[in-house]
C-alpha positions, 0 to 999 in steps of 0.5 A: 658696399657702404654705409653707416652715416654716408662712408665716403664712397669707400663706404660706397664699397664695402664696409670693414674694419682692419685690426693690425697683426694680420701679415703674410704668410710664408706659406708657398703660392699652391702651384695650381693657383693660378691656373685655376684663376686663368680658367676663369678669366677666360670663362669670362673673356668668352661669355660675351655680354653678360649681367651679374650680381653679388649680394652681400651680408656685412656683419659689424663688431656689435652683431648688425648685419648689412645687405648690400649689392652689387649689379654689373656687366658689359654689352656688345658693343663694348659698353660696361656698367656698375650699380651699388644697391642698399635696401633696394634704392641705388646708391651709385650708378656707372655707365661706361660707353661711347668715349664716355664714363659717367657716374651719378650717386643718389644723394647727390642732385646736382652733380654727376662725374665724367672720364673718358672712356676707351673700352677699359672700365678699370682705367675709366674708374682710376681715371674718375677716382675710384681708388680714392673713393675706395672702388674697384673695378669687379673681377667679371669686367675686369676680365670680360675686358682682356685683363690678365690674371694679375687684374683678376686677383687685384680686382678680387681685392673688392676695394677694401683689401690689402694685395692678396696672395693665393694660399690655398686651392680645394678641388671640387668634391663633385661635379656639382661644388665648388673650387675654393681659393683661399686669400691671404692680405695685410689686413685680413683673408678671403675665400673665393668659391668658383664653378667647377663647370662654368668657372664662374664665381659663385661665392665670397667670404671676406674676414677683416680683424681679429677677435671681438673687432672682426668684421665679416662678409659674405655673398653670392654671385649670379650670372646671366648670359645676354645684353643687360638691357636698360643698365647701360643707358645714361642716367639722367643728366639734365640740371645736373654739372659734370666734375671730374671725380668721385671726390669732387661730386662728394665735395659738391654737396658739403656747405663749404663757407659756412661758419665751421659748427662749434664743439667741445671735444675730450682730447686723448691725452685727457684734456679738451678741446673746443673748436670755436676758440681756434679761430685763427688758425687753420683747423684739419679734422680727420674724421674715422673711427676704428672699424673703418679700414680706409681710414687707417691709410688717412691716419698715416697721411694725418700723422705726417701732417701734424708733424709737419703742422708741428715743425712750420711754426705756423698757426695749424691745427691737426686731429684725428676725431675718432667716431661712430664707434661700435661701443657708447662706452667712453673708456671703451672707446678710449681704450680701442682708440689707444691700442690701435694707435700704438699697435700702427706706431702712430703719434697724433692728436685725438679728439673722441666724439663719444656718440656721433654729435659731432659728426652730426655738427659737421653736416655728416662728413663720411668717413674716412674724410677731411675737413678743414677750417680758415683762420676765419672759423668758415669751413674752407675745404672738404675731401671724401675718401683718400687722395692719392697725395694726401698730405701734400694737398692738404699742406697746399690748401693749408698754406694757401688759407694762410697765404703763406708764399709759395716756394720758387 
């Protein structure tokens, strides 16, 4: 569930930081785990058409708290739908039936996103790209839809974590509590509580990070019973062109060609670095910033490519500009940015956008995104949320503004 400043619909998501130094536990997989995430996919395989939200508190490291919702179902004829809600507008709508997924997202007229469509939303949504747009399909449809325990406990990842392992089951105390399941994840913990009559969900809390850069979230879910009405009827398409994935329906509202905004960055090595004196040479800026957990795996893929950068010989630029942090501090941000990249073992240039003025300078990018500017100082590419193939896209669009041949 997003957004500050338009996250890449990642930020369509949820929103959290990821602080490394959370790992796996060796603590054995309670036996009763599993058993207990089987009683409720089967309470949803057998609820029949249904209509259920998720409510979220989203609590960030400087103390600003963010409601977000999600709104979701299924219909008898097999039909599946998804809304993202923030401060009572929909930002995203998904309608799933008849051979078709559709997906509008409001701040995008003239646009929507189509994959075909054979009764499972969760293949649609990897079809339409929801992995790189940081979306998951909701545990309720997942299950609804015949999907195994193993799609259930995948699908309770809510887009955001890392694969979850089952840690721990506390029964119900009473008819009228809950069954917890704790989670534990690469980048943090869940726990997830479930009716102990129905089976349903009832509740989520989400914990990311460690100490004074942890984020939380919390929510509440609410099942009704019934066909979901109007949520499964198209959005309205008329003057809008169909593309194939979140990606490109992102893309389609950033003013490619225009002349790439000109600013002056401090670098984290201690220099500076101005963008309009690299005209002629290709530039790749990652925008992130800390808190930001899709945008450690686009560090990964940045730091491959500023090494292949640095071993072509060819005329490439790569940074990593680090944004829309939590603190105005200066060396506060340098300070976070610093520990974080040695705590990952990455090595890779860094430009600091102390505030958000170059963010702002390049049209409001999201995060995580990149952007890539032509030897002719025009901006040439533009990619909202992770590729699955990151790296290689970008080298091909790189050597492609370069014309540099391609390899038999």
């Amino acid at each position: 569930m997003p957004v500050i400043h338009r996250l890449a619909p990642a930020a369509l998501a949820l929103l959290f930081v990821s602080i490394p130094g959370l790992a796996q536990t060796g603590t054995k997989e309670p036996p009763e785990g599993r058993a207990t995430l089987e009683a409720a996919r089967a309470a949803y395989r057998a609820s029949g058409p249904f209509r259920e939200s998720v409510e979220m508190t989203v609590e960030l490291p400087d103390g600003r708290r963010k409601q977000r919702k999600q709104v979701y179902g299924t219909g008898g004829d097999g039909g599946a739908f998804f809304l993202l809600e923030s401060n009572g507008r929909t930002e995203m709508r998904i309608v799933a039936r008849e051979g078709r997924m559709v997906a509008t997202q409001a701040h995008v007229a003239g646009l929507y996103a189509e994959a075909p469509y054979q009764g499972d939303f969760a293949a649609a949504l990897d079809r339409i790209g929801g992995a790189q747009a940081g979306l998951g399909a909701p545990p309720a449809i997942v299950a609804a839809q015949g999907g195994d325990v193993e799609a259930v406990l995948s699908a309770l990842r809510m887009g955001i974590l890392e694969p979850l392992k089952i840690i721990a089951v506390r029964p119900a105390r009473d008819a009228s509590a809950l069954v917890e399941i704790d989670f534990q994840a690469a980048n943090g913990r869940a726990t997830v509580g479930l009716d102990a009559a129905s089976h349903l969900l009832r509740q989520i809390r989400i914990f990311l990070g460690e100490g004074a850069q942890q984020v939380r979230a919390s929510g509440s879910f609410h099942f009704t019973a019934g066909e979901p009405g109007d949520a499964l009827a198209w959005p309205e398409l008329a003057g809008r062109t169909a593309v194939r994935t979140f990606g490109e329906l992102e893309a389609g509202t950033y003013p490619l060609g225009q002349p790439a905004p000109d600013v002056t960055l401090a670098s984290l090595d201690g220099g500076t670095v101005r963008t309009g004196s690299l005209r002629g040479s290709v530039v790749v800026l990652d925008f992130w910033a800390t808190w930001c957990v899709p945008c450690w795996k686009g560090l990964e893929h940045t730091s491959e490519l500023a090494a292949w950068a640095k071993e072509s010989g060819l005329p490439v630029r790569v940074y990593a500009l680090d944004t829309l942090e939590t603190t105005k501090d200066p060396a506060e941000q340098r300070r976070l940015v610093t520990e974080l990249l040695r705590s990952r073992k990455l090595a890779l240039p860094v430009l600091l956008d102390a505030g958000t003025a170059a963010f702002s300078a390049f049209h409001n990018p999201g995060l995580p995104s990149v952007v890539i500017i032509g030897p002719d100082g025009r901006l040439a590419h533009y990619h909202s949320g992770l590729l699955p193939d990151m790296a290689a896209t970008l080298r091909s669009e790189i050597e492609e503004l370069l014309r540099v041949p391609k390899k038999e």
